[in-house]
ZABA-449179 format. One line per 10 residues: number of its first residue (from 1); their letters; for each residue z, x, y of C-alpha. Coordinates in steps of 0.5 Angstrom, whole numbers, plus 500, padded with zeros to 3 digits. Layout:
NUM> A> Z X Y  ...
! end
This chain:
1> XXXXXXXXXX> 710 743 675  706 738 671  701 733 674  701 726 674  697 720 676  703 717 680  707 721 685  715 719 685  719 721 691  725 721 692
11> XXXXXXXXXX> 731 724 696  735 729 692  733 734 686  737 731 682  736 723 682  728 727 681  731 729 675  734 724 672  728 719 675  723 724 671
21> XXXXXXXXXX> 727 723 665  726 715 665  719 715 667  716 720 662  709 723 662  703 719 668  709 720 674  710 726 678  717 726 680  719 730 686
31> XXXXXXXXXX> 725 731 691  724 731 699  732 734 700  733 727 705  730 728 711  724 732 713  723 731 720  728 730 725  728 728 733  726 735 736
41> XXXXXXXXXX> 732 739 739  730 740 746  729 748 745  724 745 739  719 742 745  713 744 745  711 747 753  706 741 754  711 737 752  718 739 756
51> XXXXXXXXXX> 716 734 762  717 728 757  721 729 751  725 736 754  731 733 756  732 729 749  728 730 744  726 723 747  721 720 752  727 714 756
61> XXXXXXXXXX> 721 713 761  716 711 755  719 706 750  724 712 748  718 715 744  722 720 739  718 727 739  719 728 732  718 736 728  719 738 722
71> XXXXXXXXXX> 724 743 720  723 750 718  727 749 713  723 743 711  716 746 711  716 748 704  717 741 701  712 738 706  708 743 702  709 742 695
81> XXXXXXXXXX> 710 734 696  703 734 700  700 739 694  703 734 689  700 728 693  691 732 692  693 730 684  696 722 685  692 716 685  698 712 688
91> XXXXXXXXXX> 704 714 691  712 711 689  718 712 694  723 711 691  729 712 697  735 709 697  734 702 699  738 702 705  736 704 713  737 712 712
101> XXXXXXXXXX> 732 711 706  727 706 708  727 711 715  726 717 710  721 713 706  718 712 713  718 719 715  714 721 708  708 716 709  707 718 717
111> XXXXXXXXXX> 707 726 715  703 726 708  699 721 711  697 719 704  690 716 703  692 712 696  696 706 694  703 707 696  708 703 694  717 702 695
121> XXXXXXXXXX> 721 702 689  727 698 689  733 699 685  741 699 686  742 704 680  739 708 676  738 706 669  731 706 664  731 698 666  732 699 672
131> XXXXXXXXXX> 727 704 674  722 701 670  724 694 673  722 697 680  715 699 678  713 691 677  718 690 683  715 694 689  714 693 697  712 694 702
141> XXXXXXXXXX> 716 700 707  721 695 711  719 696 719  725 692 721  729 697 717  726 703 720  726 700 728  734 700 727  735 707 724  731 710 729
151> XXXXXXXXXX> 735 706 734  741 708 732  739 716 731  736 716 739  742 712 741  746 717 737  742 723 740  742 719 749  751 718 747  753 725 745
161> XXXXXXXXXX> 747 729 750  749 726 756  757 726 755  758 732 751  756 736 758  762 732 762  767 735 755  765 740 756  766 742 764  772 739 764
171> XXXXXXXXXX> 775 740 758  772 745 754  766 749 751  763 746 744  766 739 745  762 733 743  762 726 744  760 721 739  759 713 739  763 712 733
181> XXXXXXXXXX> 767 719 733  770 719 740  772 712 737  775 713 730  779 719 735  781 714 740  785 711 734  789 716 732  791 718 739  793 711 741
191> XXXXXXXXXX> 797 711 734  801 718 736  802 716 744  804 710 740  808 714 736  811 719 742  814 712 746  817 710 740  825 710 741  828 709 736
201> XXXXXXXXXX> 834 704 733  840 704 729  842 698 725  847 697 718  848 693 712  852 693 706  850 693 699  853 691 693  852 693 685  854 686 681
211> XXXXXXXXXX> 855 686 674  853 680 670  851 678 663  844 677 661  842 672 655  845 675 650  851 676 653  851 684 655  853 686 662  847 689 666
221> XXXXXXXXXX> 847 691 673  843 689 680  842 691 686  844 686 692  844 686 700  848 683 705  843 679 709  849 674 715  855 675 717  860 671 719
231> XXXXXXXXXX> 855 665 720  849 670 724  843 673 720  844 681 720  838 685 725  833 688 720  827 693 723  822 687 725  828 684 730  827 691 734
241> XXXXXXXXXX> 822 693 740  819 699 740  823 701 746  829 701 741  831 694 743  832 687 740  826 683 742  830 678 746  836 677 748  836 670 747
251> XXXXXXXXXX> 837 672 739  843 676 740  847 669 739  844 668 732  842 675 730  848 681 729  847 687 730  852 692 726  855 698 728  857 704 723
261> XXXXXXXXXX> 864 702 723  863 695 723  859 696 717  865 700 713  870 696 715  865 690 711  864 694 705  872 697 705  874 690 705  869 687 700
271> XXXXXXXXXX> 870 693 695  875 688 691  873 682 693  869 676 688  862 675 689  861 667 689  853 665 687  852 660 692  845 659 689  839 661 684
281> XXXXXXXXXX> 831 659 685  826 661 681  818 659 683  813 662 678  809 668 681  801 670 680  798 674 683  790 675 682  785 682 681  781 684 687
291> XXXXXXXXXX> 774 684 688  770 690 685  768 695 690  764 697 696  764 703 699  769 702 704  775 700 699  773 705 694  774 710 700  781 706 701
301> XXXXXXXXXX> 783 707 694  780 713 692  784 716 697  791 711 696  791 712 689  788 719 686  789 723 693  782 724 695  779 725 702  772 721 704
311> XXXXXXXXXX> 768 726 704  771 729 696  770 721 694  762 720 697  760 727 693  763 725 687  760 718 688  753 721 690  753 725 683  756 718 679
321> XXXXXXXXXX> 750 715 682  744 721 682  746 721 674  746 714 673  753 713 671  755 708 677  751 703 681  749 705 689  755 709 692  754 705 699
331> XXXXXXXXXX> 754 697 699  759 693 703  757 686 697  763 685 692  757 681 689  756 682 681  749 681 678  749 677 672  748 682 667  755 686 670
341> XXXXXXXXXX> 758 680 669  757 681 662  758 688 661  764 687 664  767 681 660  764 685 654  768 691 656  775 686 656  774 684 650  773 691 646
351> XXXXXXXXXX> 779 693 650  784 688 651  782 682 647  780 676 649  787 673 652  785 677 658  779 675 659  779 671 665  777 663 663  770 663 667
361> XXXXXXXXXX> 766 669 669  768 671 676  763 672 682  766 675 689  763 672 696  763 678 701  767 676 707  765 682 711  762 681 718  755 683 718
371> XXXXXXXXXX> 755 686 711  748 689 710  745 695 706  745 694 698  746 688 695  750 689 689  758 692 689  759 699 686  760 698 679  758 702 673
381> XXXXXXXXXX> 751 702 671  748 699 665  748 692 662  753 696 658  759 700 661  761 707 658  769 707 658  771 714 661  773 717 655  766 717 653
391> XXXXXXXXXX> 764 721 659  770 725 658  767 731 656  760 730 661  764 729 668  767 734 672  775 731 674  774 729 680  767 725 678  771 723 672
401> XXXXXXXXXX> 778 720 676  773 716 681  769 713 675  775 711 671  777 707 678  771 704 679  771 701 671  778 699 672  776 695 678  770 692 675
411> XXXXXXXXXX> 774 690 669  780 688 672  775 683 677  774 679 670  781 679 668  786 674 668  791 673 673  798 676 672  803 671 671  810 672 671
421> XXXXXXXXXX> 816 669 675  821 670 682  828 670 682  832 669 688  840 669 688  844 668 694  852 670 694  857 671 699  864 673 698  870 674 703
431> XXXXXXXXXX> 870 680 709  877 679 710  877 679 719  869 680 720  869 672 716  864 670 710  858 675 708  852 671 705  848 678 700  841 676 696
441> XXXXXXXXXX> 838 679 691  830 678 688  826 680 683  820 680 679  818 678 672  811 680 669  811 675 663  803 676 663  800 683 665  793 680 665
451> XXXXXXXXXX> 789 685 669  794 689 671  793 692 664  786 695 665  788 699 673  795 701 669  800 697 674  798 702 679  797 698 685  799 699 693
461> XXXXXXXXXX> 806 696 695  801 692 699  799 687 695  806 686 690  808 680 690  812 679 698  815 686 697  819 685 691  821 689 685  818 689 679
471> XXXXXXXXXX> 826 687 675  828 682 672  834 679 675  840 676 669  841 669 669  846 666 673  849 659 675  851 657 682  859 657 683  859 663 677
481> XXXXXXXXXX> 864 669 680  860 677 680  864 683 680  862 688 684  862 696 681  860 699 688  860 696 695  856 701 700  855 702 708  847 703 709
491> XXXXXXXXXX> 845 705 716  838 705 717  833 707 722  827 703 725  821 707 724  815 709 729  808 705 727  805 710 721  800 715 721  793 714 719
501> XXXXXXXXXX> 791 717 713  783 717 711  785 710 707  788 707 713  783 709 718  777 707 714  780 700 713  782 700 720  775 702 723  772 697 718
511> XXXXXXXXXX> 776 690 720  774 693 727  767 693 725  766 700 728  761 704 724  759 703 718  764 705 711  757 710 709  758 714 715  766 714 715
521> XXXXXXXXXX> 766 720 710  762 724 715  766 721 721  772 722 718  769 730 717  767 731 723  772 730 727  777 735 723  771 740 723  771 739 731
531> XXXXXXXXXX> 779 740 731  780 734 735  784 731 728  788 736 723  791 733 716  799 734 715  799 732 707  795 726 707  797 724 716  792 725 721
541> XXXXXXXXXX> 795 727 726  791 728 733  791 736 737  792 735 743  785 738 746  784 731 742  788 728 747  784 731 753  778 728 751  780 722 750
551> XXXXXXXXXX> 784 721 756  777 723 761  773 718 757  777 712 757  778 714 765  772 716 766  767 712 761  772 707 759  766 703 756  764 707 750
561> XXXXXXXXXX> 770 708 747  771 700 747  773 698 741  769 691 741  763 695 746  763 699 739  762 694 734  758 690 738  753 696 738  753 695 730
571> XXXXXXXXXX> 752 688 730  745 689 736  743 694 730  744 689 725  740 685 729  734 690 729  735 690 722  733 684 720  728 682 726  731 678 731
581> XXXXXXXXXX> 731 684 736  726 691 738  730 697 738  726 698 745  729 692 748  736 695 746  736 702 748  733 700 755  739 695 756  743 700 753
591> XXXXXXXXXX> 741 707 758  738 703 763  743 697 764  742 690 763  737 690 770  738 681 771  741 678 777  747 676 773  748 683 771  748 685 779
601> XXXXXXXXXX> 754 682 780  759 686 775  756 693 776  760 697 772  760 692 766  752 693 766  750 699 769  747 703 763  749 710 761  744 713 765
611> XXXXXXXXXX> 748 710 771  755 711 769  753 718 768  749 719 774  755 716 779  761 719 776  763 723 782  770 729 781  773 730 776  779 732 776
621> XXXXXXXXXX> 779 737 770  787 740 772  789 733 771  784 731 765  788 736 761  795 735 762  799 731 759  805 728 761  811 728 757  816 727 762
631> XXXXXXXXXX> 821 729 767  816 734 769  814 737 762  807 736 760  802 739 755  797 743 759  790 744 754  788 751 757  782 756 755  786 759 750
641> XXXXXXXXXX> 789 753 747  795 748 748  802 750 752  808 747 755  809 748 762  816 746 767  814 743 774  822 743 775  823 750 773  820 757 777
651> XXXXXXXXXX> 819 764 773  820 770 777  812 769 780  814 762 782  809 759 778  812 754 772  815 756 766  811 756 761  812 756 753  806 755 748
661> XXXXXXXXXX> 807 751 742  808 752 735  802 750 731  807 746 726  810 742 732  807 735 732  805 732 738  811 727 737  816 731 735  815 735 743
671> XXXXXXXXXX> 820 731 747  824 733 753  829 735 750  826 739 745  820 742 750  826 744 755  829 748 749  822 751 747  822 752 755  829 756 754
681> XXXXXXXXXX> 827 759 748  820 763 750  819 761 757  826 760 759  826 768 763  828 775 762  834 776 758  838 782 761  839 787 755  842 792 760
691> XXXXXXXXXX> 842 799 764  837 805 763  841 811 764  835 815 766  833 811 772  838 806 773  833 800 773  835 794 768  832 793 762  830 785 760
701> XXXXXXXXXX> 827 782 754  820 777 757  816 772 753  808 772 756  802 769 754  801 774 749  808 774 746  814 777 746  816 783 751  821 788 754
711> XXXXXXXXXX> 821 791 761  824 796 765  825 793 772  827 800 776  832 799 781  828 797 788  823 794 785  825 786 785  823 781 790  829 782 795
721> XXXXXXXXXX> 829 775 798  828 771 791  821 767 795  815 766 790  810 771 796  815 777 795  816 776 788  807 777 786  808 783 791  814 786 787
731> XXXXXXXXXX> 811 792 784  809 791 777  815 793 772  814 798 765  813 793 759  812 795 752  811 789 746  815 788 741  815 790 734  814 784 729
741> XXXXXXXXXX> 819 786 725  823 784 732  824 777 736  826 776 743  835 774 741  836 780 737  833 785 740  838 790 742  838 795 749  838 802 744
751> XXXXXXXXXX> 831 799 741  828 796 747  829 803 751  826 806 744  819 802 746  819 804 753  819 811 751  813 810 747  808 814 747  812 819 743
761> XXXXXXXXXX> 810 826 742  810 828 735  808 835 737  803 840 737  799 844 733  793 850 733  786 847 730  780 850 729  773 846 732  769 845 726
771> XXXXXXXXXX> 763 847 728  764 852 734  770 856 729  773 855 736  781 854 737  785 850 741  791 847 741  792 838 740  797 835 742  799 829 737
781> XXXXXXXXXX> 802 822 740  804 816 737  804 810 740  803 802 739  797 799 741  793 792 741  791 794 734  797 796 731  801 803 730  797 809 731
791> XXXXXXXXXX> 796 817 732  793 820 737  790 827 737  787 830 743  785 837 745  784 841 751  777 840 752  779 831 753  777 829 747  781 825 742
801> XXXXXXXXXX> 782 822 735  786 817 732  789 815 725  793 808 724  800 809 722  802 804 716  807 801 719  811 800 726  817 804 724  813 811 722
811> XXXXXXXXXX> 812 812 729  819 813 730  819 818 724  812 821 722  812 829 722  807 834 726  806 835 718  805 829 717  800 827 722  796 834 721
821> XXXXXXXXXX> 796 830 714  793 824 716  788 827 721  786 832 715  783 826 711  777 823 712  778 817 717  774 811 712  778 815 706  785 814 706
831> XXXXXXXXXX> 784 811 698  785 803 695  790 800 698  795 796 693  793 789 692  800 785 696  804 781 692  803 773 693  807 769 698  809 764 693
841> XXXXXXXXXX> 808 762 686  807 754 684  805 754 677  799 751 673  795 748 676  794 741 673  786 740 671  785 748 671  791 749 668  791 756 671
851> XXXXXXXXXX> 796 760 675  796 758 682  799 762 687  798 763 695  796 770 698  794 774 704  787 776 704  781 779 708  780 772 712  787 770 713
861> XXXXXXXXXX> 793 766 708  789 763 702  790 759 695  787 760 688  788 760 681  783 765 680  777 762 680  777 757 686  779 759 692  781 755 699
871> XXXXXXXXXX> 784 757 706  790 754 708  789 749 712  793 752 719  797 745 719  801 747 713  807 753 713  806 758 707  813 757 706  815 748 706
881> XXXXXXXXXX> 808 746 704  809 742 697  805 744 690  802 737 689  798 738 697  797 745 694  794 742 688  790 737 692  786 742 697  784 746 691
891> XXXXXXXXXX> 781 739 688  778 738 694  775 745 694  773 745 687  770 738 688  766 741 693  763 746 689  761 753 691  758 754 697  751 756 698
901> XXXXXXXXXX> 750 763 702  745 764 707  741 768 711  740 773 704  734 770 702  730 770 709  733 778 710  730 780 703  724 778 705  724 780 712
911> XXXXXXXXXX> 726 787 709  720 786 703  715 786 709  718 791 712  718 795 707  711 794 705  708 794 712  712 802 712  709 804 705  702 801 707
921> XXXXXXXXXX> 701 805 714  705 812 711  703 812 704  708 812 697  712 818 699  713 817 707  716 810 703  720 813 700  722 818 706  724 812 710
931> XXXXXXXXXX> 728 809 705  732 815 704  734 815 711  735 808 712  740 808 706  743 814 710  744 810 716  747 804 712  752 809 708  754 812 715
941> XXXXXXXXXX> 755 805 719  759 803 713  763 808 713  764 807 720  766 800 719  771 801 714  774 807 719  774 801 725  776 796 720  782 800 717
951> XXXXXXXXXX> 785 800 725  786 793 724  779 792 729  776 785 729  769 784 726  767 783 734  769 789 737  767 794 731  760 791 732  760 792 739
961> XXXXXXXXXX> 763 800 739  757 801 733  751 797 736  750 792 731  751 785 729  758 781 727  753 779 721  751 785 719  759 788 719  761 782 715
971> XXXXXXXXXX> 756 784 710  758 791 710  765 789 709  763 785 704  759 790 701  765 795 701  769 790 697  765 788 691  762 795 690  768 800 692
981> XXXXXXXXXX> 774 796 691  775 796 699  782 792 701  781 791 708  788 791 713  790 785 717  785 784 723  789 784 729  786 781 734  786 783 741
991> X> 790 780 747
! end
């Protein structure tokens, strides 16, 4: 590493690269890689120390004192950074100028404790000018900034260790909650109970293709639809309630809602009827370019516009501002500076011309409530802006789509309006008995695109101009008579509120002022990662342990899942940010209670956390975890997952039926009708499939909780008075599982007596022992186990050995031959497998341009075009999942590049000094001796792996029959694969 008289530190490797390239020779430029302490876990406190900081890392009872440490995995940077610092005679730190970088600015001055000048660079892109602006420009470390990060850290710290505990004795093991996670969840669950109450309502209209002639005379054809008849506007989607009622009864007089017959009967009656144009008005339309981005809106377009998640479009943006093609990534100004404003004016020029300039330079006011952080929009960097083809060729396709959004935006921001002009026509016609029907028809002209040029006209429905299409009507006159060419019915539908989508809820999470839109993406994340919130296409839909969770914390602490109460959180940090309020002073109301009189008065509104917690009293976990559907069906959130349970219906042991629920089930597609199905389809009792001959008892296919079954029930063993007590007291009928080739609806008598009769004894054979020379004769069984098909060989003295069988059938049919074949065979050696077909094909992917099909694999059912590979999300079904949500996850893996490894580098150094200590005691030959054997010990342990795995055993189990660890299973595995071209079978997992 070269050496300067500056040291630059900043927070990542590649903002340090392209920082250093700016600065040239005198400075030093390194990175801290973020952080490099944080507030200490409670198992990383010191002894000394457990009575203070024990519980949290943090002392409540001294102002919140944090106990901060540095990572292990932070030491080595402090090292070099304090190693570069012996040579400097001036320290830069030049961090994002934001809370999280002036807290890490903070951070690096309190741990290098630097004895030179040190200075705080700012900047909001990453220029030559700009960075060697900021050199004449420093400050000081803005204490205000870092009080309120902390602030926010300790809170976050306080919020999740003292209500995580609650989730996870009432709900589940490894639950978390989080100020704005459990909020941002909250949303999506109150919009699918939404979604779950909603009834839906029918109504009908009439549409009708008019001809006319245009200008030049030449008939064209538009679209028209009835809006009143007989003197009474038709019902629309707005004049129902969520209930699938008109909204007042009131309004029946004036509003009419039509049946299907009414409606064809209308349209019978108007096919050959005159349409009359009553009237013909046209108002001039313009609508304005939005204001460039922040963070949020770009979050919000990215995910509209190009399909991009928050996280996929935070790391792209990351690295346009780390190689300073944009400005700072997270913002919530739509302001531009001056020099942007003629980049980007200059940028219309050369692109468009400069009728599209807009006639004054345009300046955005930001009208976010406590809008913070950086003081620029997000805009391409540079006094000049480098079109996207200019970068085609430097860019990767997801860095590239998102820059090309920001310059457009940009662009557009200095553009003129678009200009056009609305037409709306009104006609009636004659409906015979029904009276007159009144249609309208509307239409946009666009007679100037402005900035629509630069976003190429693609915009959300949202923002067109009140819903119209863009068509343009042909000019008419009132009195003219139009022919119709079709006269149609149309039943319509009222839909349920939307999901959210990532786009929604940011937007959504931003007009609340809950969180900040920098940590939405990792919001966002965290919640899928945790499993409350999983994606369908672009939706997100919330689990039903989601459900649980939220339903104890808005019974139990329904302040802090408040929407207000969470923004008025943010608006107290932002307070602290700029000066007007200690952190300490805010964490004491906010763990402690307000502690006034006043206060005293409204208990729980101002009791702090520490009180709420101390004095929540019994929970009820049953109920916390049911969800009620209705009718006596709820959702009961289990140990193993969600199922469904009928109170009003008793399974032979008098418990409640119960049905699990398919993972492709949304939470508002299970209603009574339909759970009543599930119920009589996997819970709804045995179906009798007949009598065995041998013994006379009857024979039953089951479904239990794990899977489908049948049951030979012998004659005698049933409850005889039919009472829950004698029915547990029964004795227990002979079961078998059935094959996977097999569902409960069709299995037949013949195939269920089949299973009862497993094991099978395929035979029996003389074997000699391979070490005594001794013979005995082995007995051969075939049977079905947990982990699949297999053969069992014992012999006289009680031991025995197995081989898996290749399919279920073969238990049926494989020889005495056959199995001494098959035990002839090493059991880790049965050959390469063949690789499986693929399950589907979809073509070309579109940015690499290769084949994309979807296989099964080791770790389960997977996409890949051969380079970049992605598991499929359990959300989607091999078989209905479209190719565009096929394309998009993989863009979404490949923009997060490959994943990093870990454990390797920590286990060859631990090997290395192992090794060494080895050879240092015994001399180069024991060395050798001991290698020898270790490698031995490695051979046969993936030997044995391979045997187990070749049974279909989990990686758990193996581990645990070989007295090893699932790490080192795995690698062996791993190993296997890449050097031996191993194809692991299907693990199956234990029941």
């Amino acid at each position: 590493m070269a050496t300067g008289s500056k040291l630059v530190i900043v927070e990542s490797p590649a903002k340090a690269k392209k920082i250093g390239g700016y600065l040239g020779d005198g400075y030093t430029v390194l990175a801290s890689v973020g952080h490099i302490r944080d507030l200490a876990q409670p198992s990383q406190v010191p002894a000394a120390q457990k009575e203070r900081f024990g519980r949290f890392g943090v002392d409540v009872n001294d102002g919140f004192a944090p106990y901060y440490i540095v990572g292990s995995d932070k030491k080595h940077t402090v090292s070099e950074l304090r190693a570069a610092l012996k040579d400097a005679d001036e320290l830069y730190l030049a961090t994002d100028e934001d809370r999280e970088g002036e807290a890490i600015a903070w951070h690096l001055v309190q741990t290098l404790k630097p004895k030179v000048p040190v200075k705080r660079m700012v900047f909001h892109e990453i220029t030559p000018e700009a960075i060697k602006a900021s050199l004449g420009h420093t400050r000081q470390v803005d204490d205000n900034m870092v009080d309120a990060q902390e602030t926010r850290r300790i809170l976050d710290r306080l919020y999740g260790y003292e209500l995580s505990p609650v989730l996870w004795r009432k709900v589940g093991p490894g639950l978390s909650a989080g100020r704005v996670q459990s909020v941002a969840t909250r949303l999506i669950v109150e919009r699918e109970r939404e979604r779950m109450a909603f009834v839906r309502a029918s109504y009908w209209d009439v549409s009708a293709e008019l001809i006319a002639p245009d200008a030049t005379g030449e008939q064209v054809s538009f679209e028209s639809r009835m809006v009143a008849l007989a003197g009474r506007r038709l019902a629309t989607s707005k004049d129902f309630n969520d209930q699938g009622k008109l909204v007042d009864a009131a309004i029946k007089d004036q509003v009419l809602a039509i049946d299907e017959a009414t409606a064809t009967a209308v349209a019978d009656a108007l096919k050959t009827q005159p349409f009359r144009v009553d009237s013909m008005e046209t108002k001039p339309y313009r609508r304005r370019p939005l204001p460039p981005f922040t963070t949020s809106t770009m979050q919000q377009a990215a995910g509209n516009r190009l399909g991009m998640s928050s996280r996929a479009t935070m790391r792209a943006a990351q690295s346009l501002y780390e190689n300073g093609f944009i400005t700072y990534m997270r913002t919530d100004s739509v302001t531009l500076s001056q020099e942007a404003i003629a980049a980007a004016r200059e940028s219309v020029q050369q692109q468009f011309g400069n009728q599209y300039l807009s006639d004054e330079p345009k300046q955005y006011a930001t009208k976010t409530a406590g809008a913070q952080e950086a003081h620029e929009c997000i805009r391409p960097a540079g006094s000049h802006f480098r079109s996207p083809d200019e970068l085609a060729a430097k860019l990767p396709p997801d860095q590239l789509k998102l820059y090309t959004l920001i310059w457009q935006r940009t662009l557009a921001s200095q553009m003129a309006d678009a200009t056009g002009s609305t037409a709306t026509v009104k006609l009636t016609a004659n409906a015979g008995e029904h009276g007159e029907a009144q249609f309208q028809a509307s239409g946009t002209v666009i007679t100037f695109p402005g900035f629509l040029r630069a976003v190429g006209g693609q915009h959300n429905a949202s923002n067109s101009a009140d819903g119209k299409n863009d068509v343009s009507l042909p000019p008419m006159q009132p009195g003219d008579e139009l022919n119709a060419t079709n006269v149609a019915a149309d039943g319509h539908e009222t839909q349920p509120p939307a999901r959210y989508t990532e786009a929604s809820l940011v937007k959504t999470l931003e007009a609340k002022e809950i969180g900040r839109p920098s940590t939405y993406a990792s919001i966002i994340s965290t919640i899928i990662d945790r499993g409350y919130v999983y994606e369908r296409g672009r939706a997100l839909v919330p689990s039903w342990l989601a459900f649980a969770v939220i339903k104890l914390l808005e019974t139990n602490f329904p302040k802090y899942v408040d929407y207000q109460f969470t923004a008025d959180m943010e608006n107290g940090l932002d307070e602290i940010a700029h000066g007007k309020e200690t952190g300490r002073e805010w964490l004491t109301r906010f763990y402690f209670g307000s502690g006034d009189g006043a206060a005293q008065s409204q208990d729980e509104a101002h009791a702090g956390l520490q009180q709420q917690v101390a004095q929540l009293g019994d929970i009820d976990a049953r109920e916390i975890n049911t969800i009620q559907i209705g009718d006596g069906l709820h959702v009961r959130v289990g140990r193993y997952g969600p199922y469904l349970e009928d109170t009003t219906q008793l399974d032979a042991d008098g418990n409640p039926k119960r049905a699990s629920l398919p993972d492709t089930m949304l939470p508002d597609e299970l209603t009574v009708e339909s759970g009543r199905e599930l119920i009589k389809t996997n819970a709804g009792g045995p179906r009798v499939l007949g009598t065995d001959p041998a013994t006379g008892g009857t024979v039953e296919v089951r479904t239990g909780r794990f899977g489908p079954y049948v049951a030979l029930v012998e004659a005698g063993d049933a409850a005889g008075d039919g009472t829950a007590k004698a029915a547990k007291d029964a004795p227990k009928p002979k079961m078998a599982s059935l094959f996977k080739t097999m569902t409960p609806e069709t299995v037949t008598l013949e195939q269920a007596l089949k299973l009862l009769s497993l094991p099978r004894e395929v035979g029996q054979y003389d074997e000699a022992d391979a070490k005594t020379g001794e013979t005995q004769q082995v007995v051969v069984t075939a049977s079905n186990g947990r982990y699949g098909p297999y053969l069992s060989k014992t012999g006289a003295d009680g031991k025995s050995e197995t081989r898996s069988l290749g399919s279920e059938d073969e238990i049926f049919t494989v020889t005495l031959q056959q199995a001494q074949d098959l035990f002839a065979q090493p059991k880790y050696g049965r050959g390469r497998r063949a690789a499986k077909p693929p399950l589907r094909e979809f073509g070309n992917d579109p940015e690499s341009g290769k084949p994309v099909p979807i296989k099964e694999g080791f770790y389960g059912v997977y996409i890949t075009d051969g380079v970049t590979n992605r598991t499929l999300p359990k959300q989607y079904d091999v078989k209905t999942i479209s190719a565009d949500d096929v394309f998009r996850l993989l863009a979404e893996k490949r923009a997060q590049g490959p994943a990093k490894r870990r454990g390797r580098k920590a286990a060859a150094k631990s090997t290395a000094k192992s090794g060494a200590k080895s050879a240092a005691k015994s001399g180069k030959g024991a060395a050798k001796k001991s290698a020898s054997s270790a490698e031995q010990a490695r051979m046969k342990r993936r030997q044995d792996v391979r045997r187990l795995a070749d049974e279909g055993w989990a990686n758990s189990r193996i581990a645990k029959e070989l007295g090893t660890t699932p790490a080192t299973v795995k690698a062996d595995i791993e190993y296997l694969t890449a050097n031996e071209g191993y194809a692991r079978p299907a693990v199956v997992r234990a029941r």
